[in-house]
LOFI-36498 format. One record per atom (N, C-alpha, C, O): x, y, z. Coordinates in steps of 0.02 Angstrom, whole numbers, plus 50000, padded with zeros to 5 digits. Layout:
N
XYZ ...
***
This chain:
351
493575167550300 494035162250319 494075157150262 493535155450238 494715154150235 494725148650201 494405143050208 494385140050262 494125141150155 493905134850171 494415130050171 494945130150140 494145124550222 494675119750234 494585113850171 494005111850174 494895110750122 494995107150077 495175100650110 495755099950127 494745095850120 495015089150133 495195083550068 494935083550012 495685079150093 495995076850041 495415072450004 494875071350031 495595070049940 495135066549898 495325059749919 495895059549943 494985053349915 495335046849939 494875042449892 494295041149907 495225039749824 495015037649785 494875029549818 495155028349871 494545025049793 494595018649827 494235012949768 493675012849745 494805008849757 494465001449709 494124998149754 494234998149814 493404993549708 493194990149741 493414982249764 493174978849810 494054980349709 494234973849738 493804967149690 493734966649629 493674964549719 493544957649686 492694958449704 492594957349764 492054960049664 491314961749708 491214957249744 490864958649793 491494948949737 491144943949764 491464942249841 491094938949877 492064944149866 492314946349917 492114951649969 491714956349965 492404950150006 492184955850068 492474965050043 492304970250072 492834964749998 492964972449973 492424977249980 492504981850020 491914976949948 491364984349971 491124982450041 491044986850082 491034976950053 490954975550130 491514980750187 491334986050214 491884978850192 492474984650207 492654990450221 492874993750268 492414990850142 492415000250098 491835002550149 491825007650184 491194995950143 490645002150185 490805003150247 490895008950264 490854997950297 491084996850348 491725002350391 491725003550451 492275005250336 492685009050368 492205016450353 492405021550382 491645017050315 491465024250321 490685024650339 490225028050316 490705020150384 489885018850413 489795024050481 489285025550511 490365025750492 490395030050550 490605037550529 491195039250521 489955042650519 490155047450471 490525055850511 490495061850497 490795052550552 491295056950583 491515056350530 491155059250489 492115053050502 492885048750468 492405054250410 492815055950368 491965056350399 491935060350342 492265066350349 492405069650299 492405068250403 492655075650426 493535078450403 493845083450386 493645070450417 494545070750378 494615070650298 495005074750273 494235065950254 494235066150195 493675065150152 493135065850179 493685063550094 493175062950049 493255057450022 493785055849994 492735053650029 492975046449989 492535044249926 491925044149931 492835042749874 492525043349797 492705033649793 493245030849785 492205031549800 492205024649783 492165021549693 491695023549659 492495018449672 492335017449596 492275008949583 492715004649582 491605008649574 491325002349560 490535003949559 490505010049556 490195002449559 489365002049528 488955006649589 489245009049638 488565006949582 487715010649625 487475005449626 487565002849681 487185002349591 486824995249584 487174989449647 486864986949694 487744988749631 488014984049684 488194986249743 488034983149794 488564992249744 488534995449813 487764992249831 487664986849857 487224997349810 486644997949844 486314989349859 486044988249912 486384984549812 486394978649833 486674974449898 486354970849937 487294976049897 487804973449956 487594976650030 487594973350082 487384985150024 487094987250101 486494982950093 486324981050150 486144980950053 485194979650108 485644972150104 485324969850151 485984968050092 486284960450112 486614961050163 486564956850208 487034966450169 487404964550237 487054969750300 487324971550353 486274971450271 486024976550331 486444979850341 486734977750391 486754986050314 487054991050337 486644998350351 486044997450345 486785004150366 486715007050368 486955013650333 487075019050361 487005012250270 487435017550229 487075022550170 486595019750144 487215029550144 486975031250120 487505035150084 487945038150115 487455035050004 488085037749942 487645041549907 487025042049912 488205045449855 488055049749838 488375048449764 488985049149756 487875046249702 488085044549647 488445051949584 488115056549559 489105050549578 489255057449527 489625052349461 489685046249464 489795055749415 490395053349355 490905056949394 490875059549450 491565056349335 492155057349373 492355063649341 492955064349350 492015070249297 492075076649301 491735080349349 491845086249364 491115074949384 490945081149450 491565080949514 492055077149521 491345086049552 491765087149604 491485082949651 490875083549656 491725078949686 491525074249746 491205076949797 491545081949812 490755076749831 490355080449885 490845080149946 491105074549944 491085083950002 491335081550064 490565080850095 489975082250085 491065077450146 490475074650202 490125069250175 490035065050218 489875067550119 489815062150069 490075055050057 490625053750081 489845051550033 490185044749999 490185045849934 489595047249921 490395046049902 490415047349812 490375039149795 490625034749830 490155038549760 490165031949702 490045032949631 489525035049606 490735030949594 490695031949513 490625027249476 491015022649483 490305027049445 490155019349408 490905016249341 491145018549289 490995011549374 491475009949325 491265004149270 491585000349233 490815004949280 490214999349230 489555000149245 489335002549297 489154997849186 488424999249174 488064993749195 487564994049230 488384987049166 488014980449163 487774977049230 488054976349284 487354975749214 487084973049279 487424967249302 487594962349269 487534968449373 488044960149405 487644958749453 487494963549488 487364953049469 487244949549525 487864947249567 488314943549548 487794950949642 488554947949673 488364940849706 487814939849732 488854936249700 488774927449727 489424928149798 489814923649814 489394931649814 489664930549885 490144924949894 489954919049891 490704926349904 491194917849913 491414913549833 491804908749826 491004917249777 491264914249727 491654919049670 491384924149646 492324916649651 492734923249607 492504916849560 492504910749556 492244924349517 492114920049452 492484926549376 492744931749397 492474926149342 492734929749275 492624934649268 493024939049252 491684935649283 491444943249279 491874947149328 492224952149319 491764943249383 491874947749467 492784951749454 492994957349470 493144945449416 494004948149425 493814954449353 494264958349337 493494954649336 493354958249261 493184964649301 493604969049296 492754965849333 492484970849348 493054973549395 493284978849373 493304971849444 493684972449504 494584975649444 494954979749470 494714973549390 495174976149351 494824983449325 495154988649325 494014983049299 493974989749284 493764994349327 493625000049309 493724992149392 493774996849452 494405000749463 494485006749475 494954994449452 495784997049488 496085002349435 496445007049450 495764999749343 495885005649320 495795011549312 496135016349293 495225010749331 494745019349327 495075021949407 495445026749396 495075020649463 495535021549514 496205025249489 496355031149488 496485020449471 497275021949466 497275027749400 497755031549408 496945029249344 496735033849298 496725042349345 497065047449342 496105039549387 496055046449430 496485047349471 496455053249490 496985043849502 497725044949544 498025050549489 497975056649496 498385046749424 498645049449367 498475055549375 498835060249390 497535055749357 497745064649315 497175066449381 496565067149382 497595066749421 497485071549489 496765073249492 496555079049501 496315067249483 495685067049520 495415066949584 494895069149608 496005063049613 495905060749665 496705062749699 497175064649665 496705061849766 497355063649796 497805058349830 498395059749840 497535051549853 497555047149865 497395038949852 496815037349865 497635036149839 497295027749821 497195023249863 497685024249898 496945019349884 496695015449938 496355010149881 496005012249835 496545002249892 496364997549834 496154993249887 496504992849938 495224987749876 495304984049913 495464976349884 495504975449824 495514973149914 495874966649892 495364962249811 494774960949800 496034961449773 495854957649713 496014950049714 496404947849756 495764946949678 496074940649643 496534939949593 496504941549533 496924937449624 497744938849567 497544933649518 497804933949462 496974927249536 496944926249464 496554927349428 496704926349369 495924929549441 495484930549404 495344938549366 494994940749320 495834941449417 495984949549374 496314948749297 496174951649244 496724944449309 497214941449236 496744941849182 496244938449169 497114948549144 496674949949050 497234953849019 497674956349054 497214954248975 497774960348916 498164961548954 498704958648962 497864967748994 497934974249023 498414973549111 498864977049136 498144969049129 498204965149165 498694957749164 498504951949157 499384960449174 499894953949165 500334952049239 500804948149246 500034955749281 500574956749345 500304950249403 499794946749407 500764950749433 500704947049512 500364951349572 500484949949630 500134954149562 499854958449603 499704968249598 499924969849543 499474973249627 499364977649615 500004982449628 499854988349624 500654981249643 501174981849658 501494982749608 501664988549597 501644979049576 502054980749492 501644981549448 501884982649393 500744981549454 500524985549418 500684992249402 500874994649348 500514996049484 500555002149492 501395005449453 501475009449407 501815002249489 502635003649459 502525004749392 502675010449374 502295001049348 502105001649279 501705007249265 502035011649237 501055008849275 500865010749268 501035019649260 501015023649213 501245020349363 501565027349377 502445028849344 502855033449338 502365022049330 503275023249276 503785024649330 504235028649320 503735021449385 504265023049431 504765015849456 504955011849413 504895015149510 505165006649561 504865007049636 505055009849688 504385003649621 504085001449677 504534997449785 505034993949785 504334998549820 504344994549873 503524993549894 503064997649891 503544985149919 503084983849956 503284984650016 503784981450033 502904990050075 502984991850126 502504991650168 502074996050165 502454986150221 501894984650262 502044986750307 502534984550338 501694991650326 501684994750407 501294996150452 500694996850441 501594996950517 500874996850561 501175004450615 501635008350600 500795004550669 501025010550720 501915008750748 502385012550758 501865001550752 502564999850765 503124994450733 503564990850758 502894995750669 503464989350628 503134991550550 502574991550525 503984993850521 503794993550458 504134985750413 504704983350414 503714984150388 504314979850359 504324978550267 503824977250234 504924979350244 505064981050160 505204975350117 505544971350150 505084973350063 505204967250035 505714967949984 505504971449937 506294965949977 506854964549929 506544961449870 506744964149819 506224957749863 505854954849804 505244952149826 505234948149873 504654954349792 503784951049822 503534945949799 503524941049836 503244945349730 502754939449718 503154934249675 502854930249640 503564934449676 504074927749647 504214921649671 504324920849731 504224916349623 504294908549669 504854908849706 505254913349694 504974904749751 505644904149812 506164901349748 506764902649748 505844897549697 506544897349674 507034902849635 507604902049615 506654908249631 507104912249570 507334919149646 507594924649639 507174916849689 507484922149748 508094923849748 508274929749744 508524918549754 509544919049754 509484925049718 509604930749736 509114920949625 509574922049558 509374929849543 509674933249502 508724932449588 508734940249595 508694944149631 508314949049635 509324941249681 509734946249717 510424948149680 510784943849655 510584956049679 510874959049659 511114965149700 510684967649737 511844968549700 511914973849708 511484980849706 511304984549752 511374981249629 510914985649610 510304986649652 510114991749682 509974979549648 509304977449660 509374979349756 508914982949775 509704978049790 509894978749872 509874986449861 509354989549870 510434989449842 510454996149831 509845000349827 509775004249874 509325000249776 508875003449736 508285002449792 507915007049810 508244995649818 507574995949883 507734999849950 507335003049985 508404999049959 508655001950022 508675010150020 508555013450071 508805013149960 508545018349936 507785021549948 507575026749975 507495016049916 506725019349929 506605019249966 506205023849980 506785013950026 506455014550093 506845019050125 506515023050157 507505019750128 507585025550175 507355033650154 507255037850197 507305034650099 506935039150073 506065039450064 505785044450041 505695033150085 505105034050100 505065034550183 504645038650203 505395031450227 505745032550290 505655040150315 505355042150365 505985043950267 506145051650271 505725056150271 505745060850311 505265055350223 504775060950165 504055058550203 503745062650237 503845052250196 503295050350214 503165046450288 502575044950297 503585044750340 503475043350378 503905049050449 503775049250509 504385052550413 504665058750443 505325055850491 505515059650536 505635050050484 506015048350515 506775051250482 507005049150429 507045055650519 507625059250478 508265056050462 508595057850413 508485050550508 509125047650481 508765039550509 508685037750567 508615036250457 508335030350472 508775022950488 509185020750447 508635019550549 509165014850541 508585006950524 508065004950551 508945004650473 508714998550437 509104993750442 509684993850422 508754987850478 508944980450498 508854976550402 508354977150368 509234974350388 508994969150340 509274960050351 509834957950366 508664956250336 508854950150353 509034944450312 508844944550253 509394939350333 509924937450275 509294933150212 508684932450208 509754931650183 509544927050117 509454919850150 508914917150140 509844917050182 509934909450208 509844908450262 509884913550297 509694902950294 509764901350378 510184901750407 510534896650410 510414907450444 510794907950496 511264910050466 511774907650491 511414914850405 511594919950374 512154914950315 512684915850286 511694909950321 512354903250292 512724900850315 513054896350288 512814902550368 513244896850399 513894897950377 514244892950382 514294905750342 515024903650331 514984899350253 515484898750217 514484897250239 514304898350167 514124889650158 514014886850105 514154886350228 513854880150225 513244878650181 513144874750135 512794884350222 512004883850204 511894889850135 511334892450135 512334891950082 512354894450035 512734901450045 512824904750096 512864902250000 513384909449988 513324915549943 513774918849918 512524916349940 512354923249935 512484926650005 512834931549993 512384926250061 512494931850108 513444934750105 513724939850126 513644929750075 514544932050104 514624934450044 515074938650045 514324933649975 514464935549920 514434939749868 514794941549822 513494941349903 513204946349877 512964951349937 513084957449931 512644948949993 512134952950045 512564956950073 512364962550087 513224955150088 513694958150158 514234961950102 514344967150134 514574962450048 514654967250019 514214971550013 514304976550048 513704971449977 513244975349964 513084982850011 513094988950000 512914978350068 512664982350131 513324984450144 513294990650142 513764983150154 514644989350174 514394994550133 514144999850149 514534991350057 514634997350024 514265003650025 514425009550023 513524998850030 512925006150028 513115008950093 513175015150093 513235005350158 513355009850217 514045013850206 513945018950239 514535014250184 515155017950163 514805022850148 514915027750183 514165023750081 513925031550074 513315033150140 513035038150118 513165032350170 512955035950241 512375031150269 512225031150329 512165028150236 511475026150259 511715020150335 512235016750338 511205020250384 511365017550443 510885009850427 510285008850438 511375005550399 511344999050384 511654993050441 512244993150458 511094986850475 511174982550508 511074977650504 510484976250516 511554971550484 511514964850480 511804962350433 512134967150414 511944957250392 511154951750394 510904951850454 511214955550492 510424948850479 510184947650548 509694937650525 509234936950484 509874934550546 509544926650551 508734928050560 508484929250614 508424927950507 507674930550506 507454923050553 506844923350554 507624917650584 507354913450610 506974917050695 506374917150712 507564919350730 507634922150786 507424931150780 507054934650815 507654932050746 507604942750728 506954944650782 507004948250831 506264940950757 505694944850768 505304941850833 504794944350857 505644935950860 505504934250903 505794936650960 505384939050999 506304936750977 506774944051014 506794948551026 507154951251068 506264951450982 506074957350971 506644961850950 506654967950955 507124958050927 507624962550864 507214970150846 507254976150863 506924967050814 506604972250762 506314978650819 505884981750787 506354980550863 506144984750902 506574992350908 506474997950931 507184988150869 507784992250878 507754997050811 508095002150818 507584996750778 507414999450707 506885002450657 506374999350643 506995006850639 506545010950597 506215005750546 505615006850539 506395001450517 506244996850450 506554990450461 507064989350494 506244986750433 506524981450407 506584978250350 505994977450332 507104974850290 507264974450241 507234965550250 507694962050271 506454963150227 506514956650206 506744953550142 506394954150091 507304950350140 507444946950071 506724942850024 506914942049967 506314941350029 505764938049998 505134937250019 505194937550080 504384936150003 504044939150047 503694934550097 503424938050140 503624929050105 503434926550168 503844928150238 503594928850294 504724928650215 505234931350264 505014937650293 505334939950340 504594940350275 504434946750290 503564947850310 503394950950360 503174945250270 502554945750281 502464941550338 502194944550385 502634934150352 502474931750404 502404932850495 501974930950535 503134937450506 502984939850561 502634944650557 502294946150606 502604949150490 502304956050517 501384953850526 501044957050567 501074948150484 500454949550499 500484945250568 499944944150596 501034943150592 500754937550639 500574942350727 500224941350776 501064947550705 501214952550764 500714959350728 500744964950753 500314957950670 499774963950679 499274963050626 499054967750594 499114956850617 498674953750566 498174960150597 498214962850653 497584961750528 496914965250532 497124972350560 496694976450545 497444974050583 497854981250571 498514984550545 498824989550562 498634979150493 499324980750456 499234984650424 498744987650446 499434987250373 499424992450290 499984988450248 500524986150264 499694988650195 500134988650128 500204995450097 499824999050065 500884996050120 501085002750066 501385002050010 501824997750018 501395004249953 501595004649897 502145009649889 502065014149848 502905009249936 503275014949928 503755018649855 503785014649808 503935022049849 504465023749781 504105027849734 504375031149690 503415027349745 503055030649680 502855036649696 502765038549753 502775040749636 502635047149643 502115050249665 502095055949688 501325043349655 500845045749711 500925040649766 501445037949785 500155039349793 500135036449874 499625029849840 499155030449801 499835025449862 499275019549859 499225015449926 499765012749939 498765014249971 499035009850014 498405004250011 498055004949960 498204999250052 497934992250028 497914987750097 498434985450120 497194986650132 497254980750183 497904977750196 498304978550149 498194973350262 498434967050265 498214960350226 498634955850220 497604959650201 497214953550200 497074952150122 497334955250076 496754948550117 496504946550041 495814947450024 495554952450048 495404943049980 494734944249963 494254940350007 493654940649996 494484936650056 494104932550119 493374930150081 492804932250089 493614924950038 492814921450018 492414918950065 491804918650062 492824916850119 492694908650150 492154912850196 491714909750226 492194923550205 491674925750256 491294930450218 490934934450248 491344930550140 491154936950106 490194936250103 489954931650070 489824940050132 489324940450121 489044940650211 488584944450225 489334936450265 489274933550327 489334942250367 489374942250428 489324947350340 489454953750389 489934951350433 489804953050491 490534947350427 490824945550480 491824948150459 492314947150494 491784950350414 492394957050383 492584961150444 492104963850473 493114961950467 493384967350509 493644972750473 494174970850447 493564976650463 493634982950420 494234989650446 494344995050418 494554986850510 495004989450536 495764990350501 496004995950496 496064985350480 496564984550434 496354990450355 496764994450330 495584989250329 495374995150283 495665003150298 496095006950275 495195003250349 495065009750371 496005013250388 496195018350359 496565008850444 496985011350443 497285013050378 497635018150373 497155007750308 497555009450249 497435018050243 497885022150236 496675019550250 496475027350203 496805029350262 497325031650240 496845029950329 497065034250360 498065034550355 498485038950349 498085029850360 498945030350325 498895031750280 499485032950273 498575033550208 498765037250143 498605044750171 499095048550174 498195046450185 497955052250216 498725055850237 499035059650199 498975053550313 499755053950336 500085055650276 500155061250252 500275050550255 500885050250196 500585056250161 501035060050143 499875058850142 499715064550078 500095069550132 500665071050114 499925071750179 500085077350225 500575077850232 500775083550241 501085072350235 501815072250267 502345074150201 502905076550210 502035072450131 502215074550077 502005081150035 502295082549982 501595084350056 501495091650052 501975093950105 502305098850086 502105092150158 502425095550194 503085098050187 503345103050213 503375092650140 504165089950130 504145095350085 504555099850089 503565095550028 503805099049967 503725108049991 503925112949958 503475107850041 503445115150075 503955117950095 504095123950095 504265113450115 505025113350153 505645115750118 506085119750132 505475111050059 505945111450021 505785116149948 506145115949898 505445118549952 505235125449917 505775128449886 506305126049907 505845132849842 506395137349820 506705139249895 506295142349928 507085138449916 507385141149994 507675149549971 507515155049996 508115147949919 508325154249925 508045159049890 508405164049882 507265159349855 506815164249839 506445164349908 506355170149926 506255160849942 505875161750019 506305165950069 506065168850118 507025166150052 507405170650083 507525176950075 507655181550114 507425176449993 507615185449972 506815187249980 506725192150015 506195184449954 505475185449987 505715188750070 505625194850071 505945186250126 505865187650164 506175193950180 505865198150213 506665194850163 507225199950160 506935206150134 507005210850173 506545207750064 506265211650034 505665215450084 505585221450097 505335210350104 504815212050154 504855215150223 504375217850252 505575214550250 505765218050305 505845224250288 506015228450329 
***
């Protein structure tokens, strides 16, 4: 009988001085969850093994480099540094964003050249990651860069996805980058991550306006009459099942959003705010458009509890299990869509 191959699930450690390996251990302390995948952690032995006897855990890893094969049933941990770190719990300091960058690269390295099958990142410091290598607003247009593709930030849960038109940018440069193109190209990825990775076949997407109360007729500004509501005809003229603007004041309180596969927030508090407010600590950050899978907590690096064992690790754990989904649901697609008409004359020959 074949052996069964479970997926690889690569995982950054995040910021050390944060609740990140706190987390990491926490979603695989229960070693059922070993039975679905393999999880290859990349950040130290030393600090791992530090952080379980501080937060009394109960955990036990399995140290390799990144040419051995990962053990299943296992915790793998690869060292992405030698030097010794003392972790300070609650304090981001230079080393900690230093180390937590050469975690996300050695991570995202083994995504690349198919070390690993999945990415799962836990939360960094956007400022203290900042070096060379490191010029972005977050791990979001890292990755885009990196995998050479166009990213969506896509936070989702069992019942609400919601997509960001533009993410880590000040409110003031929001108007000046909205665009045709730019509406077009997200609405794209999401209905095509919609499709492939969440299996929804003709997806209908709410998107919500730019202004209060869709402008008011262009009182309250005139991107929605000028740019948003062309836009959306046109892309709906070629097929896609497009709804609104919709007045993001009222939308999610109504439970609008109930009616729809996705939702298309113009900027990201318009969008992040209801979704963590209606599923804070079990959201996902997905990273849609790219050619592999990355997904990433709801939450941040939680100083104010890092060290306190007091981390909920639920929001973690759904990320690997939604990359997991998405790996399966995207083998599946590409199965599907196989040479069709060599699988036909294959079949034909064989009768």
């Amino acid at each position: 009988m074949e052996e069964k191959t479970l997926p690889i699930v690569g995982i950054s450690c995040g910021d050390p001085n944060g609740i990140g390996i706190e987390i990491i251990l926490k979603s695989l302390l229960d070693k059922r969850v070993l039975e679905f995948f393999t999880p290859v952690v990349f950040s130290n032995n030393n600090v791992i093994s530090d952080q379980i006897k501080a937060l009394d855990l109960d955990v036990q890893f399995n140290k390799i480099n990144l040419n051995q094969k990962p053990l299943s049933g296992k915790i793998n941990v690869v060292n992405c540094w030698e030097e010794n770190f003392k972790t300070e719990f609650g304090k981001p300091s230079e080393k900690s964003g230093e180390l937590s960058y050469l975690s996300l690269e050695a991570t995202t390295n083994a995504l690349i050249n198919s070390k690993i099958d999945v990415m799962v990142t836990a939360p960094i410091n956007k400022n203290n990651i900042q070096n060379k290598n490191f010029k972005y607003p977050g791990h979001t247009d890292y990755l885009a860069k990196k995998l050479k593709g166009e990213s969506l930030m896509f936070m989702v849960n069992e019942e609400l996805r919601v997509g960001l038109l533009t993410d880590h940018i000040p409110i003031k440069e929001i108007a000046s980058s909205i665009s045709l193109e730019k509406i077009s190209n997200k609405i794209k990825i999401m209905e095509q991550s919609l499709q492939i990775d969440f299996g929804v076949q003709k997806p209908k997407i709410a998107v919500l306006s730019v202004n209060p109360h869709v402008g008011d007729g262009g009182v309250i500004g005139k991107e929605d009459d000028l740019i948003l509501i062309p836009a959306l005809l046109e892309i709906s003229n070629k097929g896609s099942l497009l709804f609104g603007p919709f007045s993001a004041d009222s939308f999610f309180g109504s439970k609008t959003h109930e009616k729809y596969d996705a939702i298309l927030a113009i900027y990201h508090d318009q969008g992040l705010i209801p979704f963590k407010t209606l599923s804070f600590g079990e959201g996902v950050n997905f990273t849609a458009g790219l050619s592999k899978i990355r997904t990433s907590p709801d939450h941040g690096t939680g100083y104010d509890i890092a060290g306190k064992n007091l981390a909920n690790s639920n929001s973690f754990k759904n990320a690997i299990f939604c990359a997991i989904e998405i790996f399966k649901k995207r083998k599946l697609h590409d199965k599907i869509n196989e040479n069709p008409l060599l699988s036909s004359k294959t079949k034909t020959i064989r009768k």
